[in-house]
N, C-alpha and C positions, 0 to 999 in steps of 0.2 A: 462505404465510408472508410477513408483511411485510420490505419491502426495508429496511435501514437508511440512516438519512441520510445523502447526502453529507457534509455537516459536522456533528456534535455540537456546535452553538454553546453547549452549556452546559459541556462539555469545556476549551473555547479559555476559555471566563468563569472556571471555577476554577482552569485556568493562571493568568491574569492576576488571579486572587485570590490567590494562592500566590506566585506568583515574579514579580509585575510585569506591569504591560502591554509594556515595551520585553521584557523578558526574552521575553514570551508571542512578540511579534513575531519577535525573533531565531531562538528555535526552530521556527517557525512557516517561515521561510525558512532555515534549517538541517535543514527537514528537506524540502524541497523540491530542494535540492543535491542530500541525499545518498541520497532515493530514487531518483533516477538511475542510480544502480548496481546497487542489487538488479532496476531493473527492466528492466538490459541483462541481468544475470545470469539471469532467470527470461527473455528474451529468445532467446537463449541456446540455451534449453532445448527452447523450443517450436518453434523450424528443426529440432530431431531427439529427437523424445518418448522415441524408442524406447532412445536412447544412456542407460545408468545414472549416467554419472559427469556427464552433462547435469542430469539428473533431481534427483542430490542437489543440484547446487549451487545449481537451481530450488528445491529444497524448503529447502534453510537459507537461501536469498534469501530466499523469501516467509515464513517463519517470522519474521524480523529484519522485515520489510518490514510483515506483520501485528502486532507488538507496536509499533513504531515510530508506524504509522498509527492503534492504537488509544490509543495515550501523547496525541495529538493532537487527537483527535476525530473522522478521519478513519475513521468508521466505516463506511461502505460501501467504499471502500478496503482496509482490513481483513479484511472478510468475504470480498472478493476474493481476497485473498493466502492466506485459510484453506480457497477452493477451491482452488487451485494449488496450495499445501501438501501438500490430501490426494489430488488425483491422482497431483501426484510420489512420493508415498510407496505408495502402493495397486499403481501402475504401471499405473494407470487409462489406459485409450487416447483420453480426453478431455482429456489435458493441452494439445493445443494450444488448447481450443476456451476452455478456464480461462485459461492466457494469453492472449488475445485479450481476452477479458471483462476480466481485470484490466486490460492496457494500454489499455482504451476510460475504465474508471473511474480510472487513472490520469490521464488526459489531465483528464476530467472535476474531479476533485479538484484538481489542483495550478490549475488556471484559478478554481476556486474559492476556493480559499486565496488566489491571488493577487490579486482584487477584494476579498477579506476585507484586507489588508493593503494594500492603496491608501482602504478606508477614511480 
């Protein structure tokens, strides 16, 4: 299965065809803010796989965290959050190894985004 792309630059193109390039930018680092939180929350989760009330608030993190990054173009991002997603919920014993992947394509993404907007 191919991997998807760090950035869907054609995603971020019909932002800024739609709502603006300042507009595209704004969300672009508004959403840089506030994936911060789901990705303490899904954080969180992976210190103690086994705890349930961990788990859900990992799975409506990454839930939020996976539409938010596909709103964006943050497609491999994304696809991260939709394996964290479905361990949390299955109660899969590979939840930490899904968070770790996602916070490596976290790091990876938001450094991406942020050369995209020094543009």
């Amino acid at each position: 299965m191919t991997q998807p792309p760090l950035i869907d630059r054609a995603v971020i193109n019909d932002l800024a065809k739609y709502i603006g390039a300042e507009t595209t930018r704004s969300v672009l680092t508004l959403f840089i803010v506030e994936s911060g939180a789901y990705l303490a929350a899904i954080a969180e989760a992976g210190t103690q796989p086994s705890d349930p009330g961990r788990r859900d608030r990992a799975r409506r993190a990454a839930h939020s965290l996976k539409s938010c990054a596909g709103q964006i173009g943050a497609a491999a991002l994304s696809a991260a959050a939709v394996a964290v997603e479905s361990s949390a919920t299955d109660g899969a014993p590979d939840l930490a190894q899904a968070v770790a992947s996602l916070h490596q394509c976290a790091e990876d993404t938001m450094q991406a985004l942020r050369e995209f907007l020094a543009e």
